[in-house]
MIDOSE-1310 file (N, C-alpha, C; in nm, 2 decimals, decimal comma, always signed):
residues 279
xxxx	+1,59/+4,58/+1,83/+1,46/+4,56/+1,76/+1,35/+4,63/+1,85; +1,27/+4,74/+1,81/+1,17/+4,75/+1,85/+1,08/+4,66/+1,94; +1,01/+4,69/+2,05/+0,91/+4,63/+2,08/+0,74/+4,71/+2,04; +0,67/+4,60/+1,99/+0,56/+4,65/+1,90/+0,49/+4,75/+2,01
xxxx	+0,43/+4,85/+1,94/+0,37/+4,94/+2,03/+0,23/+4,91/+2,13; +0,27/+4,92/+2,26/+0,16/+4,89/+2,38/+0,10/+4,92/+2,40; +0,00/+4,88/+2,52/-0,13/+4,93/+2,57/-0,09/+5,01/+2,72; +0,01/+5,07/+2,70/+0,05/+5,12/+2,85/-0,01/+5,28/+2,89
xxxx	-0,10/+5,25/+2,87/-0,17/+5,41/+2,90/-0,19/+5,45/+3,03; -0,20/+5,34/+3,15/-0,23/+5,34/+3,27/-0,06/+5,32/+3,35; +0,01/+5,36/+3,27/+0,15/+5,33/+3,34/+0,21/+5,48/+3,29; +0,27/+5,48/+3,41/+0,37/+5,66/+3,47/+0,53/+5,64/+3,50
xxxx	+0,62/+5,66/+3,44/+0,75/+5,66/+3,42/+0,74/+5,81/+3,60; +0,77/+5,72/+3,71/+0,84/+5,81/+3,83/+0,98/+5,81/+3,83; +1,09/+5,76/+3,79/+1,22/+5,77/+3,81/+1,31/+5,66/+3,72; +1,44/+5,68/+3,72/+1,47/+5,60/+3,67/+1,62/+5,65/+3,68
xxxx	+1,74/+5,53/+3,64/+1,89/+5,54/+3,69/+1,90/+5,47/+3,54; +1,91/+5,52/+3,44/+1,98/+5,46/+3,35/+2,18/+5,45/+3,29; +2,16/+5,35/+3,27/+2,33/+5,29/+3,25/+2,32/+5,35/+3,07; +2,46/+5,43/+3,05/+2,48/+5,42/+2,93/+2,49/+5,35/+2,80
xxxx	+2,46/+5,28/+2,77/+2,48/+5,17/+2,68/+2,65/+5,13/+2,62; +2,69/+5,27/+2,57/+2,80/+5,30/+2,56/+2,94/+5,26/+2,64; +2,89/+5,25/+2,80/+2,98/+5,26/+2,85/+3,04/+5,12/+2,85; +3,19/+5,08/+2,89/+3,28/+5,00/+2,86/+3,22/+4,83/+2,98
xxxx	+3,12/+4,90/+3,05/+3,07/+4,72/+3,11/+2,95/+4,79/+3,18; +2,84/+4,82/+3,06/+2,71/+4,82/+3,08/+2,62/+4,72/+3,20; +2,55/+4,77/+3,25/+2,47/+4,70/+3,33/+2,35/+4,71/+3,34; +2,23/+4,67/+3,42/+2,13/+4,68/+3,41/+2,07/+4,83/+3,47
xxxx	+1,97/+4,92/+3,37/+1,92/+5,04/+3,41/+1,77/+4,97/+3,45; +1,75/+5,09/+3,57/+1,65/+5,05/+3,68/+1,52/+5,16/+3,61; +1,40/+5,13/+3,69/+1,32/+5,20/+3,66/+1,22/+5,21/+3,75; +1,14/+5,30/+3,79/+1,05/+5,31/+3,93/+0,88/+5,35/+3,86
xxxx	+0,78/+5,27/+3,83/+0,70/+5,32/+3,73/+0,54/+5,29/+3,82; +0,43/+5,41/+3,82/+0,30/+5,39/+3,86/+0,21/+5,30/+3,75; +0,15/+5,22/+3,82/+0,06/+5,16/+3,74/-0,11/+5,16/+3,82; -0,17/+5,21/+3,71/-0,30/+5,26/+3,76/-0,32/+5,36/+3,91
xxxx	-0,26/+5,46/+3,87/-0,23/+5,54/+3,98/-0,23/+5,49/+4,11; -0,17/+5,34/+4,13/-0,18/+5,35/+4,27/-0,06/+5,23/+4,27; -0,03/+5,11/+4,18/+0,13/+5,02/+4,23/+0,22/+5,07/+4,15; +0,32/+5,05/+4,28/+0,45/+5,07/+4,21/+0,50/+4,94/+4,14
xxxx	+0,61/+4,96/+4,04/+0,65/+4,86/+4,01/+0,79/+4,91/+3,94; +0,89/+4,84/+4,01/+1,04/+4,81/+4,00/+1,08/+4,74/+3,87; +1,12/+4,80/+3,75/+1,12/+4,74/+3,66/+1,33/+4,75/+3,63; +1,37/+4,63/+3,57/+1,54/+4,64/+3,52/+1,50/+4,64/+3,39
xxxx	+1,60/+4,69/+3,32/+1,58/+4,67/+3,18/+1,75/+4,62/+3,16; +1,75/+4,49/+3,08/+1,88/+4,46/+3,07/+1,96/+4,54/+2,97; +2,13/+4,53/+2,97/+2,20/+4,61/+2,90/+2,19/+4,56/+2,73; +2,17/+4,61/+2,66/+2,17/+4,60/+2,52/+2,03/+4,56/+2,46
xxxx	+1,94/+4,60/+2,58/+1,82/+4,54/+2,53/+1,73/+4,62/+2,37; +1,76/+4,75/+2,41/+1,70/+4,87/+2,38/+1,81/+4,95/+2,28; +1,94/+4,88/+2,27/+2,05/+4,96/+2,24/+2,01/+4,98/+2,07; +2,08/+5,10/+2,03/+2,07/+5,11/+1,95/+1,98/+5,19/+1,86
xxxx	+1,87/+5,20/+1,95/+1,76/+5,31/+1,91/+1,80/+5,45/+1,96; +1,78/+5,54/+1,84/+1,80/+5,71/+1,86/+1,71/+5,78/+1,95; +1,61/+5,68/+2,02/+1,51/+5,76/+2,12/+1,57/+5,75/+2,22; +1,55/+5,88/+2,34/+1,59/+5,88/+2,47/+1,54/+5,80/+2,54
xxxx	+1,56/+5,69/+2,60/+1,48/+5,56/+2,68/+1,48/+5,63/+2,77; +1,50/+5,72/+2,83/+1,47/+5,78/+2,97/+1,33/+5,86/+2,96; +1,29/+5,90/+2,84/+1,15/+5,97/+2,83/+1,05/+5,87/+2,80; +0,95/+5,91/+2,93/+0,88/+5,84/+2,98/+0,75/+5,78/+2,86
xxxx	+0,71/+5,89/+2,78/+0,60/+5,88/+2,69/+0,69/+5,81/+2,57; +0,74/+5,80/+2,51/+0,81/+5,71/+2,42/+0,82/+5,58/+2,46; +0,92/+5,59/+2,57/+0,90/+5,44/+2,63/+0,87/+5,36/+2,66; +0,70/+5,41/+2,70/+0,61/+5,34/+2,77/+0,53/+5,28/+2,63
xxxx	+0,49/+5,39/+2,50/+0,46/+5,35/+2,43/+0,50/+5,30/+2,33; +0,63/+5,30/+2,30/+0,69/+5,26/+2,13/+0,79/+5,15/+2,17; +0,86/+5,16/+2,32/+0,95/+5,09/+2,36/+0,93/+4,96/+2,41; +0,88/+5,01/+2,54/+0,84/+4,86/+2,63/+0,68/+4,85/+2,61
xxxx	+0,74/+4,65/+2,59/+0,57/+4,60/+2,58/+0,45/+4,58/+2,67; +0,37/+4,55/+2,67/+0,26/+4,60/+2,75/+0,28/+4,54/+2,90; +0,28/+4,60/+3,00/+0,30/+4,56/+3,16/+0,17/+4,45/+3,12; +0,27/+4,34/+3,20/+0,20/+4,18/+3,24/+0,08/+4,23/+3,35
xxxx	-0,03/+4,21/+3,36/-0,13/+4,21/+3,47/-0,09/+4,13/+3,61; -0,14/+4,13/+3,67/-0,09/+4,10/+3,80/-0,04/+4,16/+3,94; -0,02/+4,11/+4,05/+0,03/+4,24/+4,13/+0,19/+4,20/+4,17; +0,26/+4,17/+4,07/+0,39/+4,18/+4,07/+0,44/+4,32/+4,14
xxxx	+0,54/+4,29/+4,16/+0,64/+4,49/+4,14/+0,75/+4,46/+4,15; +0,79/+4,35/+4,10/+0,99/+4,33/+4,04/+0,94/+4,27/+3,91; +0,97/+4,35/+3,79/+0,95/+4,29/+3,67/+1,12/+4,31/+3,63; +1,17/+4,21/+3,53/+1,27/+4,23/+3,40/+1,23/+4,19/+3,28
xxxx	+1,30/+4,29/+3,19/+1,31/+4,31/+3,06/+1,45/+4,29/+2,98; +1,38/+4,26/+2,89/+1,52/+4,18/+2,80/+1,46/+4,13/+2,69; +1,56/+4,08/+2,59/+1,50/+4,04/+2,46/+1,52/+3,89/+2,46; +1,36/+3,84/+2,40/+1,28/+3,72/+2,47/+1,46/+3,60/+2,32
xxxx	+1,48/+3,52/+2,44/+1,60/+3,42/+2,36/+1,50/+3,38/+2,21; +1,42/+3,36/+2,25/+1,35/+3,27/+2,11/+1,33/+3,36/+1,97; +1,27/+3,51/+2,07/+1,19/+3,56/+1,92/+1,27/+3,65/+1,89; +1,34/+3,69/+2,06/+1,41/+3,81/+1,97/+1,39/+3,97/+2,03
xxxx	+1,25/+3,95/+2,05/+1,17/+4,08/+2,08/+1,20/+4,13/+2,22; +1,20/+4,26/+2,26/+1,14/+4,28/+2,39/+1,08/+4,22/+2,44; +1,09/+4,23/+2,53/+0,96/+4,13/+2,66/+1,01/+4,13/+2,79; +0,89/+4,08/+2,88/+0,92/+4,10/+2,99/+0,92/+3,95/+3,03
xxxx	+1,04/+3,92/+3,06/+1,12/+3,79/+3,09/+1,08/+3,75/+3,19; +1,09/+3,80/+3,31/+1,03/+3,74/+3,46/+0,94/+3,89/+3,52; +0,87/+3,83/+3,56/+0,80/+3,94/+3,73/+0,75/+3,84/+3,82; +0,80/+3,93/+3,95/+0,79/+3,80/+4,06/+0,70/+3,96/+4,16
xxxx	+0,66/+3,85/+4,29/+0,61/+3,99/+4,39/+0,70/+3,95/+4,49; +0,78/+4,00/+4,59/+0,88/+4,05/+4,65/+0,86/+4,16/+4,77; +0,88/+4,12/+4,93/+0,78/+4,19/+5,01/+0,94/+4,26/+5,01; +0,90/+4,41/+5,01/+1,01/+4,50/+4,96/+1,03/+4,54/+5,16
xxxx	+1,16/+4,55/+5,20/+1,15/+4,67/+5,30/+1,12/+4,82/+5,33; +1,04/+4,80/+5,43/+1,01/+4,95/+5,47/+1,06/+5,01/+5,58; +1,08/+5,16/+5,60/+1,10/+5,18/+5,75/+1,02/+5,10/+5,88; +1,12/+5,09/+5,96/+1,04/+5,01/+6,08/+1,01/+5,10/+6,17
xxxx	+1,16/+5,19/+6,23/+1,12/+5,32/+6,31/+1,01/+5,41/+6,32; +0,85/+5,37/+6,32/+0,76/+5,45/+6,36/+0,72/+5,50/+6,45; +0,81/+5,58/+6,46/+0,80/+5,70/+6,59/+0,69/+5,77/+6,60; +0,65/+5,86/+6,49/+0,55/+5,94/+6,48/+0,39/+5,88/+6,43
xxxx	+0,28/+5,98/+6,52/+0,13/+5,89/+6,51/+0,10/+5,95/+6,34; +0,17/+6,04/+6,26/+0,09/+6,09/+6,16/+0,17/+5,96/+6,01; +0,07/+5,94/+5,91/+0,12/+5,82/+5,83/+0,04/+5,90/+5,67; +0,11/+5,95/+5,63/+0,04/+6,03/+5,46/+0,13/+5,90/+5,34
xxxx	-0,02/+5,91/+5,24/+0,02/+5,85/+5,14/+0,15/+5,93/+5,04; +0,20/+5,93/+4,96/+0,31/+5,97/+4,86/+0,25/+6,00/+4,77; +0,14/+5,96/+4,73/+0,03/+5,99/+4,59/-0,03/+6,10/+4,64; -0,09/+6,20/+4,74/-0,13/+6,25/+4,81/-0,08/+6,37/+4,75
xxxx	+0,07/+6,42/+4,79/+0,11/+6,51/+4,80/+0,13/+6,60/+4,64; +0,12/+6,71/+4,65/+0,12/+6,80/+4,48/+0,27/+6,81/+4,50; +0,35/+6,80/+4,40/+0,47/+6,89/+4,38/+0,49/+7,03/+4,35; +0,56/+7,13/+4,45/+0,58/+7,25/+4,40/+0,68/+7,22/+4,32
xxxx	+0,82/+7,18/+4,39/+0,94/+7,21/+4,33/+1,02/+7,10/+4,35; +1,09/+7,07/+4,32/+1,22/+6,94/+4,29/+1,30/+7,01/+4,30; +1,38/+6,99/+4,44/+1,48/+6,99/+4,56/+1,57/+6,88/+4,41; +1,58/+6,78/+4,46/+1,62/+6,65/+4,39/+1,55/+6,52/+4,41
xxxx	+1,63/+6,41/+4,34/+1,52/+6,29/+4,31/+1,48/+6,27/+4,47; +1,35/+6,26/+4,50/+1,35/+6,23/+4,60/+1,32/+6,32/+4,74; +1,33/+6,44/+4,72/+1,34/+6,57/+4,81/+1,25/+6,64/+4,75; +1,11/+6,66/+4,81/+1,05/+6,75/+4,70/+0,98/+6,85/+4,82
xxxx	+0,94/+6,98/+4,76/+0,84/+7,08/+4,80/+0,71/+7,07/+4,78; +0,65/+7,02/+4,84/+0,52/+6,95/+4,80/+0,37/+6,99/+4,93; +0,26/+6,98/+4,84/+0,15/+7,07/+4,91/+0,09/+6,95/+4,96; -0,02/+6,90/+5,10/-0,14/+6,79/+5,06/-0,26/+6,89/+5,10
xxxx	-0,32/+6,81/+5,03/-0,49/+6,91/+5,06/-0,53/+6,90/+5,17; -0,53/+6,81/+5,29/-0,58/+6,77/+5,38/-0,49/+6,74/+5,52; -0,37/+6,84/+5,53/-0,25/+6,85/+5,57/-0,20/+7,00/+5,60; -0,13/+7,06/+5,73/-0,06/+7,19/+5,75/-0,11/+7,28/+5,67
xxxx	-0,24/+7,28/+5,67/-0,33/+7,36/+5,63/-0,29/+7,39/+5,48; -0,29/+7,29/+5,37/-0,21/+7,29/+5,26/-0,09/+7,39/+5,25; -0,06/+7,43/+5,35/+0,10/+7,49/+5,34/+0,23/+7,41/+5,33; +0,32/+7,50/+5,22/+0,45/+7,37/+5,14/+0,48/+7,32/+5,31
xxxx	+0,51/+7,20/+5,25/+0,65/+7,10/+5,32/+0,75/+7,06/+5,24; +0,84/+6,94/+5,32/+0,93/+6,90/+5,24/+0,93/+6,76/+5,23; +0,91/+6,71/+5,18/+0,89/+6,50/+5,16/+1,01/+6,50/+5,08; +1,08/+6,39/+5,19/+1,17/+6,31/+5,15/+1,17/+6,13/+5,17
xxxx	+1,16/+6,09/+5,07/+1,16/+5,93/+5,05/+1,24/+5,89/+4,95; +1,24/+5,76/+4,98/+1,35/+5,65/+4,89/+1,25/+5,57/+4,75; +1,33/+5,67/+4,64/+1,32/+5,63/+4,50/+1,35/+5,50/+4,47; +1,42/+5,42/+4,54/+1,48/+5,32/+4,51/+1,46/+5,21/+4,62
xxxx	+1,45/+5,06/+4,64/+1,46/+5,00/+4,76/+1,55/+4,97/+4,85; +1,69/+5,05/+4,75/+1,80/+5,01/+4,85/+1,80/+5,13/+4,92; +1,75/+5,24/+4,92/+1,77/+5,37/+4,97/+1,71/+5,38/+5,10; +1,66/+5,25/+5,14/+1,58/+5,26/+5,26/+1,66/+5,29/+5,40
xxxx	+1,75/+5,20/+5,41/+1,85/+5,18/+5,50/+1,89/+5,36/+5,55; +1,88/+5,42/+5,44/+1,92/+5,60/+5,45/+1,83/+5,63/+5,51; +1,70/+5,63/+5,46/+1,60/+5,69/+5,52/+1,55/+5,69/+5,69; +1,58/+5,54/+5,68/+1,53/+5,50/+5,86/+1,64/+5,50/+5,99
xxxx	+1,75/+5,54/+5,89/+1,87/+5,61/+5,98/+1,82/+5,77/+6,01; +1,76/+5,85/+5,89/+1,76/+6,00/+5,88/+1,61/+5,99/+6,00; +1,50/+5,94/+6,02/+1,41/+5,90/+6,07/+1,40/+5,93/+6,20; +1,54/+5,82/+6,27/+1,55/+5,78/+6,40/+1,64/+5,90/+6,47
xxxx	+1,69/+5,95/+6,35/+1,77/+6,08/+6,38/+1,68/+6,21/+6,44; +1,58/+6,19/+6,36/+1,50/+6,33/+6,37/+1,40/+6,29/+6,53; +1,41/+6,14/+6,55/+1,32/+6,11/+6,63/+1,41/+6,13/+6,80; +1,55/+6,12/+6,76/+1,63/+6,17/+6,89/+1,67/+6,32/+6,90
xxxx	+1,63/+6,37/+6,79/+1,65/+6,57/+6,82/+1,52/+6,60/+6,81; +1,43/+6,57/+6,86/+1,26/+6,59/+6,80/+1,27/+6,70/+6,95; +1,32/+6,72/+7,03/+1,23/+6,81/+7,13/+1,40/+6,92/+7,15; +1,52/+6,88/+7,08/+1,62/+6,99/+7,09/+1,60/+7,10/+7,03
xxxx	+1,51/+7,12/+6,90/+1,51/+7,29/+6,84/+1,65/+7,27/+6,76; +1,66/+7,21/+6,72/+1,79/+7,21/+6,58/+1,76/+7,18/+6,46; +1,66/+7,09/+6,44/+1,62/+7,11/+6,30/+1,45/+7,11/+6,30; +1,42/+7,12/+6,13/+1,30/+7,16/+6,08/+1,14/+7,01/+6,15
xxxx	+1,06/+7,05/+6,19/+0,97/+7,00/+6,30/+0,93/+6,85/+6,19; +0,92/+6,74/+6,26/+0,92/+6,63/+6,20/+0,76/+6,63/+6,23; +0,71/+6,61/+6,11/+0,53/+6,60/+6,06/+0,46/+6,45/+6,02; +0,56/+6,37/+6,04/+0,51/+6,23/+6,00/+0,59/+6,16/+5,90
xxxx	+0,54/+6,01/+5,90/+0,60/+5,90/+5,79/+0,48/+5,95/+5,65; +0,62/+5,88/+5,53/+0,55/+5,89/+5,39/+0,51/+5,74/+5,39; +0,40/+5,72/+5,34/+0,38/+5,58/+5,26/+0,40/+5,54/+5,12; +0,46/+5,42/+5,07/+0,39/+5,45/+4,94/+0,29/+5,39/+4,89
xxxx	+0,24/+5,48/+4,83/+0,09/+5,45/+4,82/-0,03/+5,40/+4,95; -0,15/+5,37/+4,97/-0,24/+5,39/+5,02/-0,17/+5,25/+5,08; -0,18/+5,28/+5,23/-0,13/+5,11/+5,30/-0,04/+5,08/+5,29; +0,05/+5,14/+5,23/+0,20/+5,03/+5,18/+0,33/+5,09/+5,26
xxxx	+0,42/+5,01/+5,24/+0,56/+5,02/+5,31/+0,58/+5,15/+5,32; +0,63/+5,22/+5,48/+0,65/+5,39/+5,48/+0,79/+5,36/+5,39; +0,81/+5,50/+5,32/+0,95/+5,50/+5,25/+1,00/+5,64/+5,31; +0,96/+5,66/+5,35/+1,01/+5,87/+5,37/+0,95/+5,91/+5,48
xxxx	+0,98/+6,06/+5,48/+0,90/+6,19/+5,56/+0,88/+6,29/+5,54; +0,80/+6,34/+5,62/+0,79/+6,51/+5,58/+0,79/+6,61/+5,69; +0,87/+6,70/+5,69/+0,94/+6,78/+5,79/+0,91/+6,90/+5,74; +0,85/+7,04/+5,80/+0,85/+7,16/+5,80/+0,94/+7,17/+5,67
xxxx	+0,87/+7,28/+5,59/+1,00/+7,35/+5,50/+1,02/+7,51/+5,55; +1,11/+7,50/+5,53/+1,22/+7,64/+5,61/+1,17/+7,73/+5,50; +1,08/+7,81/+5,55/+1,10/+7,90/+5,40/+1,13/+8,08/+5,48; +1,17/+8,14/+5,36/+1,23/+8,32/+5,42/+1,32/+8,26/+5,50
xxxx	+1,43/+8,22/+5,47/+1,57/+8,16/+5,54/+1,64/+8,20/+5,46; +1,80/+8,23/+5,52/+1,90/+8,21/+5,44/+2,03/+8,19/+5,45; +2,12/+8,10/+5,37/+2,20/+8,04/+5,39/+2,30/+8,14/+5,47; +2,34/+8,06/+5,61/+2,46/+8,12/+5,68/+2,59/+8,17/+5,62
xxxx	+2,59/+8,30/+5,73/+2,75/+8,38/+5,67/+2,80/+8,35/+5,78; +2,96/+8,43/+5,77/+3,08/+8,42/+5,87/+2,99/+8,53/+5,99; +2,88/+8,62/+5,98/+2,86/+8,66/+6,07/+2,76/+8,57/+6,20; +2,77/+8,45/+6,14/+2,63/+8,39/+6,18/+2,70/+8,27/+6,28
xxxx	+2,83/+8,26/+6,31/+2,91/+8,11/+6,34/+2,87/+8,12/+6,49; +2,86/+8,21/+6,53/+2,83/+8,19/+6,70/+2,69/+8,15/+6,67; +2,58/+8,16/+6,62/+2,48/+8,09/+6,66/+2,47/+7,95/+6,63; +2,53/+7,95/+6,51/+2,57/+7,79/+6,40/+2,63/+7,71/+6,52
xxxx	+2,76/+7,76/+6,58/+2,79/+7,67/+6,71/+2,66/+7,63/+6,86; +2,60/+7,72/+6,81/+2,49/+7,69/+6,94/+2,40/+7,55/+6,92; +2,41/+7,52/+6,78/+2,31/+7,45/+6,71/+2,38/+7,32/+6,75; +2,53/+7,34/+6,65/+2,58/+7,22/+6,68/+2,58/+7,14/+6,78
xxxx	+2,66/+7,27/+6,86/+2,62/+7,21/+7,03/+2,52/+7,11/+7,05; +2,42/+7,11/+7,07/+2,26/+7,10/+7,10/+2,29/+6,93/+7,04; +2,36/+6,90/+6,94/+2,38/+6,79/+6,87/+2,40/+6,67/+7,01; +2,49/+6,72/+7,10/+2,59/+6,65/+7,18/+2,64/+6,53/+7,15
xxxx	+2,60/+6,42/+7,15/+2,64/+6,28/+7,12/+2,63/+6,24/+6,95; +2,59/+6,29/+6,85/+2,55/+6,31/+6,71/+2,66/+6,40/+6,67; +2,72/+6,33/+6,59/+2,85/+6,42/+6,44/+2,71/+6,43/+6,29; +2,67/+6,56/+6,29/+2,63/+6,58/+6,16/+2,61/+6,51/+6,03
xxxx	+2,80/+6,58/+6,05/+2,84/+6,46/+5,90/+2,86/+6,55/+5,77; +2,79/+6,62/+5,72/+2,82/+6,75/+5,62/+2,82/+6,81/+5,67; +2,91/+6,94/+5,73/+2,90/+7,06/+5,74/+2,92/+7,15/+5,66; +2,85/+7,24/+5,62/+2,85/+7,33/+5,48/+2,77/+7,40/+5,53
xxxx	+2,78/+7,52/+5,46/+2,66/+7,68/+5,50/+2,54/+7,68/+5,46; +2,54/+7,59/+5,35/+2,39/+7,55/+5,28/+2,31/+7,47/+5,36; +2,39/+7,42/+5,49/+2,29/+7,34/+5,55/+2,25/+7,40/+5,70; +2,27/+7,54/+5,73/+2,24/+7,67/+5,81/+2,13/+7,71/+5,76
xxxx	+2,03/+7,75/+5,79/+1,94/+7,81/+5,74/+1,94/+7,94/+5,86; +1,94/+8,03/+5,82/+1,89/+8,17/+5,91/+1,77/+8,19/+5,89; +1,66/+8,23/+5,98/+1,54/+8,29/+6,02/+1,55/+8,41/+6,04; +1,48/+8,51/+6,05/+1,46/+8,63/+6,07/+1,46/+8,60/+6,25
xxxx	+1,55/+8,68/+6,29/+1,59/+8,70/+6,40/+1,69/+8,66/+6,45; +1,80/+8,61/+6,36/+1,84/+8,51/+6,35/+1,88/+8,37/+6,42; +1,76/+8,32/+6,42/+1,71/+8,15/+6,45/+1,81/+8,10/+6,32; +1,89/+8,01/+6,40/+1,95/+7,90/+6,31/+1,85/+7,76/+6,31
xxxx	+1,86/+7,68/+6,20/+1,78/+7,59/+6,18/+1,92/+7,46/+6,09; +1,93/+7,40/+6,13/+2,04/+7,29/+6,08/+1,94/+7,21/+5,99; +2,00/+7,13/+5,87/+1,91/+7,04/+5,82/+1,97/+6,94/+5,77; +1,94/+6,87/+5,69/+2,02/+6,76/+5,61/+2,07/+6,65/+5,68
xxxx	+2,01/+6,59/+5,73/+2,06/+6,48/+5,84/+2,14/+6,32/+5,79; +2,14/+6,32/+5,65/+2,15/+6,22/+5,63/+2,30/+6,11/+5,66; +2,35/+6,22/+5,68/+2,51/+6,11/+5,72/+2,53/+6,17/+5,87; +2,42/+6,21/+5,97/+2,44/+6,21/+6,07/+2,44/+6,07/+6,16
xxxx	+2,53/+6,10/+6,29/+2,54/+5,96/+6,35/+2,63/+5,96/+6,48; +2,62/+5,86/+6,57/+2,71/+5,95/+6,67/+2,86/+5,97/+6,68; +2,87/+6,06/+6,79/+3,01/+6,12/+6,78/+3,07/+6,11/+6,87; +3,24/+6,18/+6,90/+3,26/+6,22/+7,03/+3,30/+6,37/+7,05
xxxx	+3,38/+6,42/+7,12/+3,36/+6,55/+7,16/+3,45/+6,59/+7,08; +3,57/+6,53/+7,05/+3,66/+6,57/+6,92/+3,61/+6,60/+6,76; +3,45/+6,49/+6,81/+3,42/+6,50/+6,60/+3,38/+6,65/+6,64; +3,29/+6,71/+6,71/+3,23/+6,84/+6,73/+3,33/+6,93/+6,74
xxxx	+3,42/+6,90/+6,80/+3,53/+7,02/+6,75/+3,61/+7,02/+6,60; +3,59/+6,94/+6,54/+3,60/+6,93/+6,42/+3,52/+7,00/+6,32; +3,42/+6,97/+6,37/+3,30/+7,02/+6,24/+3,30/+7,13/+6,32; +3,27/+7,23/+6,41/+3,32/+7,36/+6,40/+3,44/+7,43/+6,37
xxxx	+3,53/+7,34/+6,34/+3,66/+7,42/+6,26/+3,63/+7,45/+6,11; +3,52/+7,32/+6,07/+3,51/+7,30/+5,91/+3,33/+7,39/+5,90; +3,30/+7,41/+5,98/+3,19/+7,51/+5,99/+3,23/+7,67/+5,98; +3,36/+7,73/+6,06/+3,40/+7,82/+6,01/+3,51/+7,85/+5,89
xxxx	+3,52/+7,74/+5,87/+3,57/+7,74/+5,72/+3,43/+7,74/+5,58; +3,38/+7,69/+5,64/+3,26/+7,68/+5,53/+3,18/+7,80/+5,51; +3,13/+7,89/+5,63/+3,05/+8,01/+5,64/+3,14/+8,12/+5,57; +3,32/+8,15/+5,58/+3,36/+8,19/+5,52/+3,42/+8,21/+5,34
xxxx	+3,38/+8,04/+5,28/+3,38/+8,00/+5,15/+3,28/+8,10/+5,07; +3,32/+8,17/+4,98/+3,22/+8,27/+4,91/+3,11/+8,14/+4,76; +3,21/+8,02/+4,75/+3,11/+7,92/+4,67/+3,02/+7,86/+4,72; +2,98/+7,78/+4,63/+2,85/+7,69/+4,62/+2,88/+7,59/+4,69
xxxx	+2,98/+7,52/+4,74/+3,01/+7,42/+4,74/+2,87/+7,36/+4,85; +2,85/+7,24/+4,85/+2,74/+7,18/+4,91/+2,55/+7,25/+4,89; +2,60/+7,35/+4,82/+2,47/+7,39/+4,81/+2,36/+7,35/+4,70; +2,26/+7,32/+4,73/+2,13/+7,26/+4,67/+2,12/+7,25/+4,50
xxxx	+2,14/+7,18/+4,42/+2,11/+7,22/+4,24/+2,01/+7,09/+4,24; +1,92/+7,20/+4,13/+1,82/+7,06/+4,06/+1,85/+7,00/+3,98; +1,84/+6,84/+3,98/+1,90/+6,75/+3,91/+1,78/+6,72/+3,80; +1,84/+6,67/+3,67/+1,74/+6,64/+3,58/+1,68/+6,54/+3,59
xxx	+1,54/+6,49/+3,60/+1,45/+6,38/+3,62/+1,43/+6,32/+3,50; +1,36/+6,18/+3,47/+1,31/+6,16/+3,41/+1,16/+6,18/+3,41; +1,12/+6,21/+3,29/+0,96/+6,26/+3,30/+0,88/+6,16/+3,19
């Protein structure tokens, strides 16, 4: 059943993980949504709530207006949705407020809001190319933060990583914590973007080992060619830190065996595709 059409004009569909309705033990799809350009709000939608309708629930402008009923006022940001036992209808069953975690590791003096930044391009959910006006002299960077609140645990591992190779020259220059929104829990960062670089070849492994090196106590964790970047002259630049962590001297001779295996792979494998968002 339809829920009657809302007043949700000050609400922005940012992300979302929806569960197929179809599939054989449906669960609840998540949703990450701006309200009045500045709170977030965590919203579930239970399974079978919505089923059955020919509209894409993932598109944002439908959703907001023909689907779900009007956001409850308040400064909630864990709402659920479901169809109310009595009447039937859509509704929003519970919202509670919920002190979410944030990164703790604040290493760095610089702190940018998430609302701030323009998007060039979508890396993926989460990984964007993005400009601020009042920032590296509006020149791209890269912001990466956690869509989700469980994704945090990722981020403040990738954080503390970049905060123990911060003076080795192995990866892209760490520029500060993301917040979200004005004041609120850091979720991310933003690090140099590598631009006029390109993905490492089999001619390039003697520098790619110099990098690694430089790692010493730290195993990577992906090794792939897509995560080499060559500079003109060729300056190697490592990136992607997220399953880095420490090592011993055996992991490092490992990931250089699987480093020259990767520089000589002529595929894609590990390499960057843009994923479809919800909009």
């Amino acid at each position: 059943m339809n829920a009657a059409k809302s007043s949700n004009a000050n609400v922005r569909l940012l992300a979302c993980l929806v569960d197929p309705q179809d599939s054989p033990d449906p669960t609840d799809s998540d949703y990450c949504f701006l309200v009045d350009g500045r709170y977030f709000k965590y919203v579930t939608i239970a399974p079978g709530t919505l089923a059955g309708e020919e509209i894409d629930w993932s598109f944002g402008p439908t959703l907001l207006s023909e689907l779900l009923p009007s956001f409850p006022p308040g400064d909630w940001n864990k709402g659920h949705v479901a169809k109310d036992p009595e009447t039937g209808q859509v509704a929003f069953v519970k919202t509670e407020t919920e002190s979410l975690v944030g990164v703790k590791n604040l290493w760095h003096p610089v702190q940018l809001n998430e609302l701030d930044f323009v998007l060039k391009e979508r890396v993926r959910q989460g990984v964007h190319v993005s400009t601020h006006p009042d920032f590296n002299d509006g020149k791209p960077v890269l912001i990466k933060f956690a869509v989700w609140p469980w994704e945090i645990v990722h981020i403040e591992a990738e954080t503390t990583l970049y905060e123990s190779i911060s003076n080795l020259d192995i990866g892209p220059k760490f520029l500060g914590h993301i917040t979200e929104g004005k004041d609120g829990r850091v979720v991310g960062f933003v690090v140099d973007w590598v631009q006029d670089a390109r993905v490492a070849g089999p001619g390039d492994l003697k520098n790619c080992m110099k990098v690694l090196g430089r790692l010493h106590e730290l195993k990577h964790g992906d090794i792939n060619k897509h995560n080499f970047l060559v500079r003109e002259g060729h300056d190697v630049v490592l990136i992607d830190f997220e399953t880095a962590k420490k090592g011993s001297p055996q992991d490092l001779e490992d990931e250089i065996c699987a480093l020259q295996e990767s520089l000589e792979d002529p595929g894609f494998l590990g390499g960057v595709k843009v994923l479809e968002v919800c909009e």
